[in-house]
C-alpha positions in Angstrom: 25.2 -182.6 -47.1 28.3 -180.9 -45.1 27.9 -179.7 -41.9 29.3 -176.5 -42.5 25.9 -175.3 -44.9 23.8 -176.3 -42.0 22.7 -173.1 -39.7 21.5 -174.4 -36.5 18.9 -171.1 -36.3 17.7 -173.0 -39.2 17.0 -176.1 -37.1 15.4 -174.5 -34.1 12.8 -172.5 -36.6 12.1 -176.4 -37.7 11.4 -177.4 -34.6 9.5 -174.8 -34.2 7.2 -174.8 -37.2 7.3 -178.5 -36.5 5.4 -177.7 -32.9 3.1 -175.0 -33.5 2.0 -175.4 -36.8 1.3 -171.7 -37.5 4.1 -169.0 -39.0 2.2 -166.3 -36.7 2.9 -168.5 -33.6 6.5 -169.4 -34.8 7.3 -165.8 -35.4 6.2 -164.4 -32.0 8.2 -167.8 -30.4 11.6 -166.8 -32.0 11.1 -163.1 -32.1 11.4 -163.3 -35.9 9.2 -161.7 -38.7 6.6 -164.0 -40.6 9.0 -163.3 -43.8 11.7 -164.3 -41.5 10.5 -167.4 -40.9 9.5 -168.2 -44.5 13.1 -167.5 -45.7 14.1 -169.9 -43.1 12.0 -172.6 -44.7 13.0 -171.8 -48.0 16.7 -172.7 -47.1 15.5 -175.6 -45.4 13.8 -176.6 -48.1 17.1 -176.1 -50.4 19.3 -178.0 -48.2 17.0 -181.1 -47.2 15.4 -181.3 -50.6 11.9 -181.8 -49.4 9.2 -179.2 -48.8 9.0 -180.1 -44.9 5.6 -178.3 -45.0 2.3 -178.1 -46.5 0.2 -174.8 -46.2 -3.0 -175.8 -45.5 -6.6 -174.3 -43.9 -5.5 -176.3 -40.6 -1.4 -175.1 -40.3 1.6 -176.4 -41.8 1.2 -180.0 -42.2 4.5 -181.4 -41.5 5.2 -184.6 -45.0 6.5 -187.9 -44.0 10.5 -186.2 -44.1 9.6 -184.0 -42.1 8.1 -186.5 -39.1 11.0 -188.4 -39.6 13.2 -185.9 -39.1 11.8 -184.5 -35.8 12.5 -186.8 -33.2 16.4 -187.2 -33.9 16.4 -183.7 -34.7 14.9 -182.3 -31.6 17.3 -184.9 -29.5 20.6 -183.5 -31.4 19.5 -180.0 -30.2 19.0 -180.9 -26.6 22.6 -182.3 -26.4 24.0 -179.3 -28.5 22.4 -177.2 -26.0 23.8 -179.3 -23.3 27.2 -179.3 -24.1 27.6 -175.6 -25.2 26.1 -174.6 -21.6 23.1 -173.1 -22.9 20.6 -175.0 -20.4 21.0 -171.9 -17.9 17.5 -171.4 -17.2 16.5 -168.4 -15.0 12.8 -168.9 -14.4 12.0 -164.7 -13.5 12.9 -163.7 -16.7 12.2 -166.8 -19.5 9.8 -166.8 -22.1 9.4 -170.2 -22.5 6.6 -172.2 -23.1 5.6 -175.6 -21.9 3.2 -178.1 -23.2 1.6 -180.1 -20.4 -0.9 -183.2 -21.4 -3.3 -183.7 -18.3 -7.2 -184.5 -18.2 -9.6 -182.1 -16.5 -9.6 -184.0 -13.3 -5.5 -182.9 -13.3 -5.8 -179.9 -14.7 -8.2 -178.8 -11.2 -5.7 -180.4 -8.9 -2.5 -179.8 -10.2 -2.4 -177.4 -13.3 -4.0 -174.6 -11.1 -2.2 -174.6 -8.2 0.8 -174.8 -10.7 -0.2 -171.7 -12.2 -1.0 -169.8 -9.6 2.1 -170.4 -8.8 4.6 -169.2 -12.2 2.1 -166.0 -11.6 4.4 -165.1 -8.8 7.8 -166.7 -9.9 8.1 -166.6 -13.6 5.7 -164.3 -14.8 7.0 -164.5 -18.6 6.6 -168.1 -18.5 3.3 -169.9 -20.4 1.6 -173.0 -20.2 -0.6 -175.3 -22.5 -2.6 -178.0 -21.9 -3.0 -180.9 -24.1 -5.9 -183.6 -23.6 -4.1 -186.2 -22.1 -6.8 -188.5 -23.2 -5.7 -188.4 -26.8 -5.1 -192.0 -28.3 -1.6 -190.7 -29.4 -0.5 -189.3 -25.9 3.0 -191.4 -26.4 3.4 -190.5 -30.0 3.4 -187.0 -28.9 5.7 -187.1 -26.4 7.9 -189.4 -28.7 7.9 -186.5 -31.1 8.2 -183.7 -28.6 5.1 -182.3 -29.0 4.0 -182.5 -25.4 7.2 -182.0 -22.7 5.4 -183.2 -19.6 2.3 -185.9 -19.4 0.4 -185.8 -16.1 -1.9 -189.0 -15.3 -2.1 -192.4 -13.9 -0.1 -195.3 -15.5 0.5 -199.0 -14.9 3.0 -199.1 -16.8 5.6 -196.5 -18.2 8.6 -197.3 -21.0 12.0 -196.8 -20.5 11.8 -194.7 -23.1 10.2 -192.2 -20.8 11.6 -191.2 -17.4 8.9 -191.1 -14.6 8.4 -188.9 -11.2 6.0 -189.9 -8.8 3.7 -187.3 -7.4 1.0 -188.8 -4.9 -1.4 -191.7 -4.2 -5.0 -191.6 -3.6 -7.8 -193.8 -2.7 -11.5 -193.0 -4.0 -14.4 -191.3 -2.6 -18.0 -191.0 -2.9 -19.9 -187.6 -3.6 -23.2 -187.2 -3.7 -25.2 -183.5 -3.7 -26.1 -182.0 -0.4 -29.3 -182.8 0.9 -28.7 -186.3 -0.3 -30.4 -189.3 1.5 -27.0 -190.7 2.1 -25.6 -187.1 3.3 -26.2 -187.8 6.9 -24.5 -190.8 7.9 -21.7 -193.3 6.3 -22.2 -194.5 2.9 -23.0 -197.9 3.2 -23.2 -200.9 0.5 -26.9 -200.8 0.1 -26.7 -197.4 -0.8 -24.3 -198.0 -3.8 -26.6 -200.4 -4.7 -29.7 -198.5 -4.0 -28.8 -195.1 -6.1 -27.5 -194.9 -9.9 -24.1 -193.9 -10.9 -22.3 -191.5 -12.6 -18.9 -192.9 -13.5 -16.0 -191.4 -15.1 -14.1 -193.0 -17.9 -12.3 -191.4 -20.6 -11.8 -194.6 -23.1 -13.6 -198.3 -23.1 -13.1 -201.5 -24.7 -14.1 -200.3 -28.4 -10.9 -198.0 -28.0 -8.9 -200.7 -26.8 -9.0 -200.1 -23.3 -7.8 -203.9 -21.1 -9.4 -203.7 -17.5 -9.3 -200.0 -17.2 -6.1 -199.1 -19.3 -5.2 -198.0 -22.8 -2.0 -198.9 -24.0 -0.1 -197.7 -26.8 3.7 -197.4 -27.4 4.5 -199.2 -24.7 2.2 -196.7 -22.2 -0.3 -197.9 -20.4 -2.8 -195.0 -19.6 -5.8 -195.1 -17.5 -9.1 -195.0 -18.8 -11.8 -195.7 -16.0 -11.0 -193.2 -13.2 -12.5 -195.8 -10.6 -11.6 -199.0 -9.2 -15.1 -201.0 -10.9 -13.8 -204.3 -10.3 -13.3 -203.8 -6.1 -16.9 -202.0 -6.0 -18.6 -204.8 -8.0 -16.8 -207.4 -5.5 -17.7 -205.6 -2.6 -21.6 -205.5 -3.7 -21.8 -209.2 -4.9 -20.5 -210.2 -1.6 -24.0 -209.0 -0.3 -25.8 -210.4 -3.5 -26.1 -206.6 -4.9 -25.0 -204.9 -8.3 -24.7 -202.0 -9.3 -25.8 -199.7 -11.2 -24.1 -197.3 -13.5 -26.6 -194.6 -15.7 -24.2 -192.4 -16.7 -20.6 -192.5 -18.1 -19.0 -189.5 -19.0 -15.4 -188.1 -19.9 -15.2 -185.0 -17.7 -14.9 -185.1 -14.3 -15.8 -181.0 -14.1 -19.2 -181.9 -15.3 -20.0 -184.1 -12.6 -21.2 -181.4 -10.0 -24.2 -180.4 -12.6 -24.7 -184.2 -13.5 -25.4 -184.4 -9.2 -27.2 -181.7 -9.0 -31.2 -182.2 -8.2 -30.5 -186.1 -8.4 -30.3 -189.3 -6.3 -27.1 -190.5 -8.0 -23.6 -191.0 -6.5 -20.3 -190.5 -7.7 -17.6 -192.6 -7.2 -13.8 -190.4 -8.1 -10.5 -190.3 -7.1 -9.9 -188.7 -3.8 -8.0 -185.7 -5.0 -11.2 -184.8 -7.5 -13.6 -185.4 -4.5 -11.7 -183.0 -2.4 -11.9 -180.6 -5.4 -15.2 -180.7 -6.2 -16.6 -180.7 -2.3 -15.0 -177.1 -2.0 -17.8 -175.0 -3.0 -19.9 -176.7 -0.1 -22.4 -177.8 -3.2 -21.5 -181.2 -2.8 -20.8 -183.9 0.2 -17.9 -186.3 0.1 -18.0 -189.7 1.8 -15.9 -192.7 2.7 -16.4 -195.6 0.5 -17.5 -198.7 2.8 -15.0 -201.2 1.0 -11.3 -200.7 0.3 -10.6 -199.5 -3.9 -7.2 -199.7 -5.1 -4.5 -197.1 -4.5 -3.6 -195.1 -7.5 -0.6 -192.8 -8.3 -0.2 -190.1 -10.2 2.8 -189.9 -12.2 4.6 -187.1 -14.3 6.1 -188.7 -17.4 9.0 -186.9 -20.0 10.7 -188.4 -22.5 14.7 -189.0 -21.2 16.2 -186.9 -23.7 15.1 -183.8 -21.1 17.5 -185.2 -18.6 19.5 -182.2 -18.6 16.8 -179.5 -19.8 17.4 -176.9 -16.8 14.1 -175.4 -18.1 12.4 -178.8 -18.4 14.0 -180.1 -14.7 12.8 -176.7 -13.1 9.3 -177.3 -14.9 9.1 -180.9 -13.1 10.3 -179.2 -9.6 7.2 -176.7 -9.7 4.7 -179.8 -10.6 5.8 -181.6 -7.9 5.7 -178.8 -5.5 1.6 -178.1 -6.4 1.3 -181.5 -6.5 2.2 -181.5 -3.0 -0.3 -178.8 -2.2 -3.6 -181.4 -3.2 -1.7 -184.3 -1.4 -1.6 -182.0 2.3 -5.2 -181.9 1.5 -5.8 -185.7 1.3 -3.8 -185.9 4.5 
């Protein structure tokens, strides 16, 4: 095929199509008309020889050319982009939109204060939020899918280029009126009252002392530290107790509620979660590991102005939770 039949609005309505999965949603992106967009796939079509897309009662599905074309395409846009000057990115006026991959825990700490945020400084921009707890969470960043992955990892590829954000300890909530509300949580008291832990993936989906990895990312899975609690209770001959596991944090309040269970959550989520005065936050009375949250990208957004300015006002709400951990 000669470069000189390719039109590179045809490759940006690819990528587009490629990401949303909807003609309606492409359309509105790239201020084109649904026939628009059609036509555009139509060439496409001509030029690769491969439908690209099936029409189907879910979106287009994207056929195997068509994934394989994606990452390299996407990449080859970037640097075009790059090198033509056209990463000026003015944040008051862009329409862009950014797909974020964060759990619910995140999405209280960091996505809101994050939004609250573009409200006041780019008021065209828009957000979406991916589960980051998805069993593909690399694939889709390897395929551009999600631009920015918000979470804990022990261990990152260098694939992917990584910006710290903060580190927590754990804490203990329980609901007011508690037993334990009163004074300092002691060791007998984690072993005395049932659990409600948090974990977003165990051992059936492949999850190795608290982490899933896949693609070379290693994502946590157990949002506590289970093996520093159960060493801190069997040095007084205790165990404890866990009745309920459960893969969103935001449901833990009701879980509390009328109960004589505990919590154990990171220290951000406590803080979080205490607000409303519903529940009571407490020390833990043995030392958990410290855990960073990380924002993740794939490195071909190195010089994304858009992406870079979308990493800047992360950081900057991240900041916000960690002054409340201070």
């Amino acid at each position: 095929m000669g470069i000189g039949r390719i039109d590179l609005n045809l490759l940006k309505v690819f990528e587009a199509v490629y990401e949303d999965r909807n003609l309606l949603l492409v359309g509105k992106r790239l201020n084109l008309t649904p026939s628009a967009v059609s036509h555009a796939l139509r060439r496409l079509r001509e030029l690769v020889g491969d439908e690209l897309f099936m029409r189907t009662g879910k979106g287009m599905v994207p056929t195997g050319r068509a994934n394989a074309m994606a990452p390299g395409l996407r990449d080859s846009l970037r640097q075009i982009e790059a090198l033509l000057g056209a990463e000026a990115f003015s944040a008051d006026t862009s329409t862009r939109r950014f797909v974020i991959a964060a759990n619910d825990h995140v999405t209280e700490v960091i996505v809101v204060p994050l939004s609250r945020a573009l409200q006041q400084v780019a008021p065209h921009v828009d957000l979406v939020v991916r589960p980051s707890t998805r069993l593909d969470l690399a694939e889709q960043i390897d395929l551009g899918r999600i631009d920015l992955a918000i979470g804990i990892f022990a261990q990152v590829p260098p694939r992917l280029d990584a910006q710290t954000l903060f580190s927590q300890g754990e804490a203990a909530l329980m609901r007011k009126g508690h037993p334990a509300a009163r004074r300092k949580l002691t060791l007998n008291d984690l072993a005395r009252y049932p659990l409600v832990t948090l974990s977003v993936g165990g051992q059936e989906e492949g999850a190795v002392e608290g982490f899933i990895v896949e693609r070379g990312l290693a994502r946590q899975s157990e949002m506590f530290d289970r093996q520093a609690l159960e060493a801190a209770l069997a040095a007084v001959a205790q165990a404890p107790r866990t009745r309920l596991t459960v893969p969103h944090a935001l449901a833990i309040p009701a879980l509390l509620r009328d109960t004589s269970m505990l919590s154990i959550v990171p220290a951000s989520l406590a803080v979080a979660l205490a607000k409303n005065g519903d529940l009571v936050r407490r020390a833990l009375p043995y030392q958990p590991r410290t855990s960073t949250l990380q924002a993740i990208w794939h490195s071909r957004h190195a010089h994304d102005a858009g992406h870079a300015w979308l990493r800047e006002m992360v950081a900057k709400a991240a900041s916000v939770t960690a002054k409340a951990l201070a």
